[in-house]
N, C-alpha and C positions, 0 to 999 in steps of 0.2 A: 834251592833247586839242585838236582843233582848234576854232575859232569854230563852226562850222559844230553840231558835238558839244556843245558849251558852249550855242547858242543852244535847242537840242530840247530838250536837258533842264531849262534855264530856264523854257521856254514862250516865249518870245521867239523873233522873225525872225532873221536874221543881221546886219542890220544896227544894231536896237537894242542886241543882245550886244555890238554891236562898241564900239560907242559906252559902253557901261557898261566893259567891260573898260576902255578905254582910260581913262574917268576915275579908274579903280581904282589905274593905273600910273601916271596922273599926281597922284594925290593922296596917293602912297606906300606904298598898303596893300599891293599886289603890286609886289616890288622886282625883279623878275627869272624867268627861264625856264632852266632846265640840264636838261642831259642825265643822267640815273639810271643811274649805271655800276652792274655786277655785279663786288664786290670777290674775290668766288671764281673767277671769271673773269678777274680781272688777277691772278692769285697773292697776294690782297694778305687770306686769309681769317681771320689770325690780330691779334684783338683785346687789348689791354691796357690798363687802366687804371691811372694814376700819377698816386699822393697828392703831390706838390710842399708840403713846406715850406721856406717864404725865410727866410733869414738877417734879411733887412731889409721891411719893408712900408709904407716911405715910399713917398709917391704917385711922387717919383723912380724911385726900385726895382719898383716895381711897373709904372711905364713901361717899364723898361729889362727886363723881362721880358717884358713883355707882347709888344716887337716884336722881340725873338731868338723867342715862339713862332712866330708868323705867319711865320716862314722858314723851317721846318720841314715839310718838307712829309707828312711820317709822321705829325704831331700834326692827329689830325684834326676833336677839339675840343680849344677850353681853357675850362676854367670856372672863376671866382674862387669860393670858398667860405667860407662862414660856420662854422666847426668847426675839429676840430683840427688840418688842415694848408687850407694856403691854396688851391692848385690843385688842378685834378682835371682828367689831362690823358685825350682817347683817342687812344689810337695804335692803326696800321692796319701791319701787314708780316707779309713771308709766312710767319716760322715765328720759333720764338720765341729760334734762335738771332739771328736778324735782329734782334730785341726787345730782345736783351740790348745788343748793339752800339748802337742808338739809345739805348738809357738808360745806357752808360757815356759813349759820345763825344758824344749833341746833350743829351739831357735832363740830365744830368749839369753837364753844362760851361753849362748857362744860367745866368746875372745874376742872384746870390744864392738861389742854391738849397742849402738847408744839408741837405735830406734828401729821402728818395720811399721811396715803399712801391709793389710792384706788383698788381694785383689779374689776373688772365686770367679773360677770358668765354670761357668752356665752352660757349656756345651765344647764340645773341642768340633771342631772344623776338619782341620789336618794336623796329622800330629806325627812326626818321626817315630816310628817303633820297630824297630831290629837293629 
């Protein structure tokens, strides 16, 4: 939304808004601004979630994981988990032969990964996007 947007519905002029915003970003609570792609729109509508157990969960191993995920551009969270396997990845591609091929050739082959389970979301609900 723009400043202008931001400040009406504050109750603020544009130029107080401006000035609050701005301390916001410099104080780190607002880290940033992107753009809200529509993933049905890039072909990209078919979700899956992979259970990741490592072989190893030294803070080493668990480094060397963590930045083979972040090159992947398919894995569109990772999250470390407390339970029975260690990650929980979401992957974004356009169908689920695509899905298969990421989790034999990228999620497969990552830095101590000794197993994965897949889950497919049959519909998203709510979903974080921006």
């Amino acid at each position: 939304m723009s400043v202008t947007e931001l400040a009406t519905r504050i109750g603020l002029s544009k130029t107080p808004a401006q000035v609050r915003l701005r301390r916001l970003i410099e104080a780190g609570y607002i880290e940033g601004f992107r753009a809200v792609l529509n993933p049905a729109k890039l072909g990209l509508d078919h979700v899956a979630f992979a259970e990741v157990k490592l072989s190893d969960t030294r803070e080493s191993a668990l480094a060397e994981f963590n930045a083979a995920v972040r090159r992947i551009p398919e894995i569109e969270e990772c999250h470390m988990i407390a339970g029975r396997f260690d990650y929980l990845l979401k992957v974004r591609s356009p169908d689920i032969r695509t899905y298969r091929r990421i989790l034999g050739e990228k999620i497969s082959s990552l830095p101590h990964v000794a197993s994965s389970s897949t889950s497919v979301a049959m519909e998203s609900v709510k979903e974080a996007r921006g």
